[in-house]
C-alpha positions in Angstrom: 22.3 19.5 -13.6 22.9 16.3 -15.1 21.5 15.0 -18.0 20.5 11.4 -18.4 19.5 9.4 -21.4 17.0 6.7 -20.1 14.0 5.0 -21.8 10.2 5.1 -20.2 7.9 1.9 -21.2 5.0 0.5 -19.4 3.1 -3.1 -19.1 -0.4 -2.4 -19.3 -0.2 0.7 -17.7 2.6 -0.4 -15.2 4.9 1.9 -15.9 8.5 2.4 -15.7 12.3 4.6 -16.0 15.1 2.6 -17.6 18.5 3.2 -17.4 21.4 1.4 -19.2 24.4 1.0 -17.8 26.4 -1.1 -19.2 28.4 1.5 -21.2 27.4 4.5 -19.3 27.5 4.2 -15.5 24.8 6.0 -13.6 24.3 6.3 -9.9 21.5 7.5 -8.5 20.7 8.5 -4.9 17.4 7.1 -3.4 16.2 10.9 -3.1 16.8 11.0 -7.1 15.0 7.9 -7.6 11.9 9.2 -5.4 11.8 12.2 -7.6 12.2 10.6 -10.8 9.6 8.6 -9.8 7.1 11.7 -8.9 4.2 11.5 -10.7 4.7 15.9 -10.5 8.2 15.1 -12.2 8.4 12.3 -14.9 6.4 9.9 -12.6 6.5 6.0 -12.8 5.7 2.9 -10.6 9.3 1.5 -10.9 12.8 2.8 -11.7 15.2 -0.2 -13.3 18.4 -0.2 -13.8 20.1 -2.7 -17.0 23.7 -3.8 -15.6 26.2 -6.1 -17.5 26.0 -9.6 -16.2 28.2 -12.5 -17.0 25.3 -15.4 -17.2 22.8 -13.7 -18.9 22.4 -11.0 -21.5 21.7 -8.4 -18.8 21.2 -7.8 -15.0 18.6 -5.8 -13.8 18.1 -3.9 -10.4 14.2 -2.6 -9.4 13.6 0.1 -7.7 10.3 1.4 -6.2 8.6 5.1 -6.3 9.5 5.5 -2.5 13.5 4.7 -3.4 13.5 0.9 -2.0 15.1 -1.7 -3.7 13.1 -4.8 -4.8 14.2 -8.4 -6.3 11.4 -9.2 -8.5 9.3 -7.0 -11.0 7.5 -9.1 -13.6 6.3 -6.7 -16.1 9.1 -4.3 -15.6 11.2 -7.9 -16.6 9.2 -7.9 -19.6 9.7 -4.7 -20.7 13.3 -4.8 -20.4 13.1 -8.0 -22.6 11.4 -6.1 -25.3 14.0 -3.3 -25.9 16.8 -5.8 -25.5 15.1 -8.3 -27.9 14.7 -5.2 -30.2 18.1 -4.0 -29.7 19.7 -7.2 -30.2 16.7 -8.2 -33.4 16.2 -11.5 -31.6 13.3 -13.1 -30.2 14.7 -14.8 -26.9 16.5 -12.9 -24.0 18.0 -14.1 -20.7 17.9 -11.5 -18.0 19.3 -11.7 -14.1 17.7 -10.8 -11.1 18.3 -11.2 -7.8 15.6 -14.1 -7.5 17.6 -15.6 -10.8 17.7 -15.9 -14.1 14.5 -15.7 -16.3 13.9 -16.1 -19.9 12.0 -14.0 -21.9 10.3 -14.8 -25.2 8.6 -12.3 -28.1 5.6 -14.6 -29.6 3.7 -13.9 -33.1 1.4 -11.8 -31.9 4.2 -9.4 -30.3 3.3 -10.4 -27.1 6.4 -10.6 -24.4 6.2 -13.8 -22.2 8.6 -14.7 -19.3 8.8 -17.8 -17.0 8.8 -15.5 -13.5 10.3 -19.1 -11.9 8.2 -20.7 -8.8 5.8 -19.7 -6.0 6.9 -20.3 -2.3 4.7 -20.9 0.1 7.3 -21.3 3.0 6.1 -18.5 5.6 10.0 -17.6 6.3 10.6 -17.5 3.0 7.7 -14.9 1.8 8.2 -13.9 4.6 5.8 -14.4 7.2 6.8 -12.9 11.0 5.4 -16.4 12.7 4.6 -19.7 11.0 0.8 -20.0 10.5 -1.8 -21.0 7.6 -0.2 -19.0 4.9 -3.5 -20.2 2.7 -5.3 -18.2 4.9 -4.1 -15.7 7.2 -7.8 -14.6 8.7 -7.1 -10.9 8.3 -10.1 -8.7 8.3 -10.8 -6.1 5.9 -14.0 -4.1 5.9 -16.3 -3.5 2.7 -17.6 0.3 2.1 -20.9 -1.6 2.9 -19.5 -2.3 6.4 -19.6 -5.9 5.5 -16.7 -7.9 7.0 -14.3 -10.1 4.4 -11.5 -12.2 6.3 -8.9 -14.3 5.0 -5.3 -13.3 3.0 -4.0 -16.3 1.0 0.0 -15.1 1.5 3.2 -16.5 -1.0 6.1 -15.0 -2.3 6.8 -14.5 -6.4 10.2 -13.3 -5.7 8.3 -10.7 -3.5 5.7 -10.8 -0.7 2.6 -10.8 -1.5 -1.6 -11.0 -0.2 -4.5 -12.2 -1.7 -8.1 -11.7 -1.0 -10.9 -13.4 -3.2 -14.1 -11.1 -2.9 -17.2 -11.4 -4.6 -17.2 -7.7 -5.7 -13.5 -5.8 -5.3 -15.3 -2.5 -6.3 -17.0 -3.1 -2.4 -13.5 -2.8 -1.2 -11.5 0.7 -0.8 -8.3 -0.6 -1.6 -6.7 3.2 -1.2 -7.5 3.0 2.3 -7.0 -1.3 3.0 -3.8 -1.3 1.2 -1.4 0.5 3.4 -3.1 -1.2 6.6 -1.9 -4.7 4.9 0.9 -3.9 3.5 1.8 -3.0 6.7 0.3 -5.5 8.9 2.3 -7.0 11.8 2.9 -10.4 10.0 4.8 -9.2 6.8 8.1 -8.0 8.4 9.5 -6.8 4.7 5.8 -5.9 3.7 3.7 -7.0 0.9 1.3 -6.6 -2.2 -2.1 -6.5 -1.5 -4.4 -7.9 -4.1 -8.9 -8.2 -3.9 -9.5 -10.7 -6.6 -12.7 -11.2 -7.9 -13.5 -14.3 -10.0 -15.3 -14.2 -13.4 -14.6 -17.7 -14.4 -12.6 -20.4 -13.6 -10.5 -18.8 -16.7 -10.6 -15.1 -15.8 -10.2 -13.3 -12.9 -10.7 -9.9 -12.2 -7.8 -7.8 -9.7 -7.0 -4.5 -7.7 -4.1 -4.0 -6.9 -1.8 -1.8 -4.2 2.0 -2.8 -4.5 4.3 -2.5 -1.8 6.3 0.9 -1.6 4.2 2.7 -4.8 0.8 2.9 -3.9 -2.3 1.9 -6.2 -0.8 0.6 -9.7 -2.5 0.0 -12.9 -0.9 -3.9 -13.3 1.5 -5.8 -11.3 2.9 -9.1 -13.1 4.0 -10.3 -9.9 0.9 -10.0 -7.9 -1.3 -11.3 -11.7 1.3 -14.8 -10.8 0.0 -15.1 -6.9 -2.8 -14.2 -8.1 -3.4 -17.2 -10.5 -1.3 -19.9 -8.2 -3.4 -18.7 -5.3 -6.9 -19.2 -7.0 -5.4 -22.7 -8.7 -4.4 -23.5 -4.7 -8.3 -23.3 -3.4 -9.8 -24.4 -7.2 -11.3 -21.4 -7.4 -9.5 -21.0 -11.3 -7.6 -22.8 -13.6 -3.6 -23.1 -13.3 -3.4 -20.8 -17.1 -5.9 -18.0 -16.5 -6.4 -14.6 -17.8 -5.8 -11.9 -15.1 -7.4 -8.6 -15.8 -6.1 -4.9 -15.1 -7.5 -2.0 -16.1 -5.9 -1.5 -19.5 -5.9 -5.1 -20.1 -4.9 -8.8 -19.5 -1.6 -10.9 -18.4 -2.0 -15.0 -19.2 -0.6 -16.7 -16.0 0.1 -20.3 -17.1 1.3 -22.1 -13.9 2.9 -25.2 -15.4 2.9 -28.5 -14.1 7.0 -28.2 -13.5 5.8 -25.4 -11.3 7.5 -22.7 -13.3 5.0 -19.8 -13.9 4.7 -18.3 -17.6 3.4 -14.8 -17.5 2.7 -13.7 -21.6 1.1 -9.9 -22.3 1.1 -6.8 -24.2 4.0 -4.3 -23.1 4.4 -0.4 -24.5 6.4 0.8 -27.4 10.4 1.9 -26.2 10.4 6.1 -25.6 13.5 7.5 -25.5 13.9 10.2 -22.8 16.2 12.6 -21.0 16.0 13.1 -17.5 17.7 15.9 -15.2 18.8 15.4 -12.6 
């Protein structure tokens, strides 16, 4: 049995395993990864690997609980950012990813921030299986009242992703809904499925269910389509608070159409895993 030194950190409650490998390598199998990911083992939403890279100070390379690889994890990003910012005392980080190169910032109030780049809203490019309305996709989903919700505003933050604005998301059984969307006949590589509820123009309230882990405390990806969705129908602000269970991510999509996401991340815990 192998064991492995890796860290374990989390982004309001989004949780993840790190592994460094730029002076060690480590190869995991996707059957490893599933385990790892077990919340009857160690247990986390996302394993994430931290690779050498050439143009930035690091690459990294998500993986999900059920072993698939994605290109775009925004709080696991900013977690990353925080260990490397602490490792290297410094307050600014560059990190690769396979939907580019972000920047990641620690502010005053030891809050991580990170430009997560630009919404598309191209249906191949999300992707969507067909070209349609990708502002509103008229999907049904069913309330536990047996009221009837349709609609799915649909864009892609480096990953797919689904939005429903309901009055009341505590109507909605997500646990059930979520696999249904997430596998829904229009999102070939699946998606995130968000019910949004708004508070204010400056606060909205979210559940989410991310593709290939389930129900998750946070998701930074799905707080950005979140916010660039409701600033698309003016149902919120372009910088609004997006709240999770264990707390709140500030979207701030800027006028250069960059997003900014800025929130609290977890202290770094050492670990060893066997494997």
């Amino acid at each position: 049995m192998n064991k492995l030194v890796a860290y374990k950190m989390d982004g309001l409650g989004n949780d993840f395993i790190i592994f460094d490998k730029r002076k060690k390598s480590v190869s995991l199998t996707k059957e490893q990864i599933i385990k790892i990911s077990d919340r009857n083992s160690i247990g986390c939403d996302q394993v994430i690997f931290i690779e050498k890279d050439e143009n930035s100070n690091a690459f990294l390379k998500f993986y999900n609980s059920d072993g698939g690889e994605i290109s775009a994890c925004g709080n696991g990003s900013r977690c990353v950012a925080y260990l490397l910012m602490k490792e290297n005392n410094n307050k600014k980080i560059s990190l690769g990813t396979k939907v580019g190169i972000l920047q990641a910032e620690l502010n005053d109030k030891n809050l991580v921030s990170i430009n997560m780049g630009e919404p598309n809203f191209e249906w191949n490019k999300i992707p969507l299986s067909k070209k349609m309305d990708t502002q509103n996709l008229k999907i049904k989903i069913n309330g536990i009242d047996g009221k009837e919700a349709r609609g799915g505003f649909s864009l892609s933050i480096g990953n797919p992703h689904v939005i429903f604005f309901v009055e009341d998301f505590n109507q909605f059984n997500l646990k059930e809904i979520g696999p249904k969307i997430e596998n829904y006949s229009y999102f070939p590589e699946k998606c995130n499925v968000t019910l949004a509820s708004i508070k204010n123009k400056n606060h909205v309230k979210v559940k989410v269910w991310e593709r290939g882990v389930g129900l998750t405390k946070a998701c930074g990806t799905a707080a950005c389509a979140t916010a660039v969705s409701g600033a698309v129908l003016k149902l919120s602000e372009r910088c609004v608070d997006i709240e999770f269970v264990e707390g709140l991510l500030n979207i701030d999509w800027k006028k250069d159409n960059n997003i900014y996401m800025t929130g609290k991340v977890s202290e770094v815990k050492k670990i060893t895993v066997n494997i």
